[in-house]
C-alpha positions in Angstrom: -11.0 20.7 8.9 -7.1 21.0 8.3 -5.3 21.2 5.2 -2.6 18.2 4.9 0.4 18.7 2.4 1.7 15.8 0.0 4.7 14.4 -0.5 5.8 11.0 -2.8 9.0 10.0 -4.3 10.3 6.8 -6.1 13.9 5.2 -6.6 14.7 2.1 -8.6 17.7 1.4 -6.0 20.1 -1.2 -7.5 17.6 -2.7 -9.8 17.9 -2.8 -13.4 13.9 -1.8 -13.4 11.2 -0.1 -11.4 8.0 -1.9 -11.0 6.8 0.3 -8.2 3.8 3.1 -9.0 2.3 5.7 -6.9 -0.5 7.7 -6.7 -1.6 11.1 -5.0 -5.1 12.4 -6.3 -7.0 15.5 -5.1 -10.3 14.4 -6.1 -13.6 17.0 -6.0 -16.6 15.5 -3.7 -19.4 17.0 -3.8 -18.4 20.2 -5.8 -15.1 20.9 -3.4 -11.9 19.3 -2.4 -12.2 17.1 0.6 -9.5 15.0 1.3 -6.2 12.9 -0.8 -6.2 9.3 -1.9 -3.0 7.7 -1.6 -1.8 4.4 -3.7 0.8 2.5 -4.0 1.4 -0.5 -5.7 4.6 -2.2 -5.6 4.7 -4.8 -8.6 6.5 -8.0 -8.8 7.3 -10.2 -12.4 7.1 -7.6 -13.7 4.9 -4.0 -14.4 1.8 -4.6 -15.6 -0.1 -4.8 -13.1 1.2 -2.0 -11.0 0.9 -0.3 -14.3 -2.3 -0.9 -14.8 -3.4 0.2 -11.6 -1.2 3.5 -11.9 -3.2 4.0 -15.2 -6.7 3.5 -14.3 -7.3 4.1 -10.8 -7.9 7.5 -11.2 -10.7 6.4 -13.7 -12.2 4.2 -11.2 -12.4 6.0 -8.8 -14.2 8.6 -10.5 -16.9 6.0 -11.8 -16.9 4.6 -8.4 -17.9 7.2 -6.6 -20.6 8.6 -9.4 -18.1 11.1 -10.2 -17.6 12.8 -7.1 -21.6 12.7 -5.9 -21.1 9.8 -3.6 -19.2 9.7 0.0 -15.9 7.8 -0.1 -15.9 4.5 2.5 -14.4 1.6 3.6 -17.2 -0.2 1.2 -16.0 2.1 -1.8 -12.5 1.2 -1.1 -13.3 -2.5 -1.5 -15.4 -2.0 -4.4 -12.4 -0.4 -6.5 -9.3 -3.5 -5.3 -12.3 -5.7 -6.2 -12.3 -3.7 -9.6 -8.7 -3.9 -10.3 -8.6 -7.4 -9.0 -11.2 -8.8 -11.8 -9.5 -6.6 -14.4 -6.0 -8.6 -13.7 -6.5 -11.5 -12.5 -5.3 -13.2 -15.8 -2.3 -10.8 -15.5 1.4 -13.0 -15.0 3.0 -10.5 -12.9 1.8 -9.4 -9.6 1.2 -6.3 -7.5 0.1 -5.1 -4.0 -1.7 -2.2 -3.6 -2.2 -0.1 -0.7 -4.7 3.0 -0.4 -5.8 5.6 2.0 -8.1 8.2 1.7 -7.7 10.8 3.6 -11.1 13.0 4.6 -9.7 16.1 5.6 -13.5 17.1 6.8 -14.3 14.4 8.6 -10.6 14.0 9.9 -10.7 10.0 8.9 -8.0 8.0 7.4 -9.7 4.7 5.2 -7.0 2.2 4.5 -7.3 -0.4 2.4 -4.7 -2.7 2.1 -3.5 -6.2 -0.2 -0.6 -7.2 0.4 2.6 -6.1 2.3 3.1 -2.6 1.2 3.0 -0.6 4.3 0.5 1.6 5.9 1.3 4.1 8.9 -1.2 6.1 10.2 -0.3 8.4 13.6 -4.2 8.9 15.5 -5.7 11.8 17.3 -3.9 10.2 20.0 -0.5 9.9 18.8 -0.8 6.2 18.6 1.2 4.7 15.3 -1.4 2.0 13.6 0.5 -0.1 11.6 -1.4 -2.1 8.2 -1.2 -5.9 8.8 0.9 -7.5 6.3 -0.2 -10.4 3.8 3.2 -12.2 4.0 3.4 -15.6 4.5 7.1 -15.3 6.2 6.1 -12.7 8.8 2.1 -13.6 9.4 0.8 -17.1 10.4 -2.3 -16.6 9.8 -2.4 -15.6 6.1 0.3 -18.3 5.8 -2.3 -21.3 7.1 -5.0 -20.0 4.9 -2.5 -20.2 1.9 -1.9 -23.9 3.3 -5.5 -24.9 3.7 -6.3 -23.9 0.2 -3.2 -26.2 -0.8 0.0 -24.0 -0.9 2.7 -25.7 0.2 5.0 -23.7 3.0 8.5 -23.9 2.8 10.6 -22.5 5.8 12.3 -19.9 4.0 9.2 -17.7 4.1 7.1 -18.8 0.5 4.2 -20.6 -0.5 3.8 -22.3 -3.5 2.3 -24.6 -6.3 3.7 -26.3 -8.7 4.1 -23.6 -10.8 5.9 -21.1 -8.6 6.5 -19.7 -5.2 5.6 -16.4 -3.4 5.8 -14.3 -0.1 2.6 -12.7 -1.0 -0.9 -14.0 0.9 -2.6 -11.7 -1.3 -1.9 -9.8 -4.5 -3.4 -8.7 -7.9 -2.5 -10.6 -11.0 -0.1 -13.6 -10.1 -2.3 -15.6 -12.4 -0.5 -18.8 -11.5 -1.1 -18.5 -7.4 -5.0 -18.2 -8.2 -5.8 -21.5 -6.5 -4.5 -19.8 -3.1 -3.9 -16.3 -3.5 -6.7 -14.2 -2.2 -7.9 -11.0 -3.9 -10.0 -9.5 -0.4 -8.8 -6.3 1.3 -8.4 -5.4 4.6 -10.3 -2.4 5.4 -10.6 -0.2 8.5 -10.5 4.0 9.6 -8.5 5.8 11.6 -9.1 9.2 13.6 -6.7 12.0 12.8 -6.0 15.0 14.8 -3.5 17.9 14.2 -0.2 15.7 14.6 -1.4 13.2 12.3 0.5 11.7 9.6 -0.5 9.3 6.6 2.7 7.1 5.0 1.7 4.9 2.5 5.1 3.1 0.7 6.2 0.1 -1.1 7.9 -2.2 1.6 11.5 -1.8 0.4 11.2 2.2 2.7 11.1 -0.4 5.6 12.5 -4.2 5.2 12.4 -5.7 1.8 13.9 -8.9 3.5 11.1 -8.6 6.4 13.0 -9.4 9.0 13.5 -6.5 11.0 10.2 -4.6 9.9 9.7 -2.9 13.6 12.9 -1.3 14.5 12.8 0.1 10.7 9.5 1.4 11.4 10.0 2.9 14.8 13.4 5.0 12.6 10.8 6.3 10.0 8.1 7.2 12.7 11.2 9.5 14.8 11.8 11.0 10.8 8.7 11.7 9.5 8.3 13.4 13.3 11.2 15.4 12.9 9.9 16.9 9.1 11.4 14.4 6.6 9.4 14.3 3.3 8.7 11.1 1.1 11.7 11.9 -0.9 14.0 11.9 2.5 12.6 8.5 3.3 13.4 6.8 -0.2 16.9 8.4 -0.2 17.5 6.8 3.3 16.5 3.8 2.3 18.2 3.8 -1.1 21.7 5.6 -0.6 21.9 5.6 3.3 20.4 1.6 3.9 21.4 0.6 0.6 18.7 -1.6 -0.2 18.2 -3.5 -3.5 14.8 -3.4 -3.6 12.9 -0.3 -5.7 11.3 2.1 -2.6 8.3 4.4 -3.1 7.0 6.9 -0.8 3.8 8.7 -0.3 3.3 10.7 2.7 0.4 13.1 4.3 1.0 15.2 6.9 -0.5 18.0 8.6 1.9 21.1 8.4 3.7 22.9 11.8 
């Protein structure tokens, strides 16, 4: 078992409003601390979902897991977006949301992600596993299920109906994309050793625009590496990149 240490900060950037929320619990299992969850949700059309989230999940989670007494999964993980997707799905704005729970005894990341808030996780290996992202401009795939269930694409990077257009694959709320949005997760674990990090973040820390997500990444990996803190990232992105976009940070490292 190692002790990580947590970091998060959050910036508005040149918007008028912040619709971003973030999380960092210390939740008891089992009588003693065992780990972090880590959320984001990065909330579009408004804050009410990403509000909601910021304002409930803790209660969730505590029902969810039978108030500590039960292990936390990938299936728990599921269970509480599946929650929060029922409870505002006849919401009008919209919200990703990305979580990791971080076992600090069974050295395990569990991601679960909807959306295209990023997730990077640095292995027991030193590998950087990057979250797949539910954004129709960046990801075929999501973007031909959209289609099938009778989005139209257009080439800028959105789907829509005819009663809006979207990036997003998959979201909470966005009430008016319900005949194609999908509410499922993707869920899966990662191995942590001693070098290990866990960034959860609303995508304007990388590349609002998504269009140059990987170089972007490969800069925060070489930053968090050399000791930056959430609060470093969002100031890079906010005063150094400039970006219009709010940016929220939450980050989990193992300290030197």
């Amino acid at each position: 078992m190692f002790r990580g240490q947590v970091t998060g900060a959050s910036e508005k950037g040149q918007r008028l409003y912040q619709e971003d929320r973030f999380l960092a619990l210390a939740p008891e299992l089992f009588g003693n601390f065992s780990g972090w969850l880590l959320a984001i949700m990065d909330g579009h059309n408004g804050s009410e979902v990403s509000e909601f989230c910021f304002k409930n999940l803790p209660d969730i989670f505590s029902r969810i897991s039978n108030n500590g007494k039960l292990k936390v999964d990938e299936v728990m993980l599921k269970k509480i977006i599946r929650l929060l997707a029922k409870e505002t799905s006849q919401m009008s704005s919209g919200s990703t949301i990305s979580l990791a729970y971080i076992d600090e005894v069974a050295l395990v990341a569990r991601v679960a992600i909807l959306g295209d808030s990023p997730v990077l996780v640095k292995d027991f290996t030193g590998k950087i596993i990057i979250s797949p992202e539910h954004n129709v401009r960046t990801n075929l795939t999501e973007r031909e299920a959209a289609i099938k269930k009778g989005a139209f694409y257009d080439p800028r990077g959105y789907v829509s109906n005819s009663k809006g257009y979207t990036q997003l694959s998959r979201s909470l709320g966005d009430q008016i994309f319900s005949d194609f949005i999908s509410r499922e997760p993707e869920i899966y674990s990662v191995k942590l050793g001693p070098e290990s990090f866990v960034l959860v973040a609303s995508d304007g820390v990388l590349d609002p625009s998504h269009g140059d997500s990987q170089s972007l990444m490969e800069s925060i990996v070489g930053q968090i590496e050399k000791g930056a803190t959430a609060e470093e990232l969002v100031d890079n992105a906010i005063f150094t990149r400039r970006i219009e976009d709010n940016a929220t940070a939450v980050l989990w490292r193992v300290p030197k």
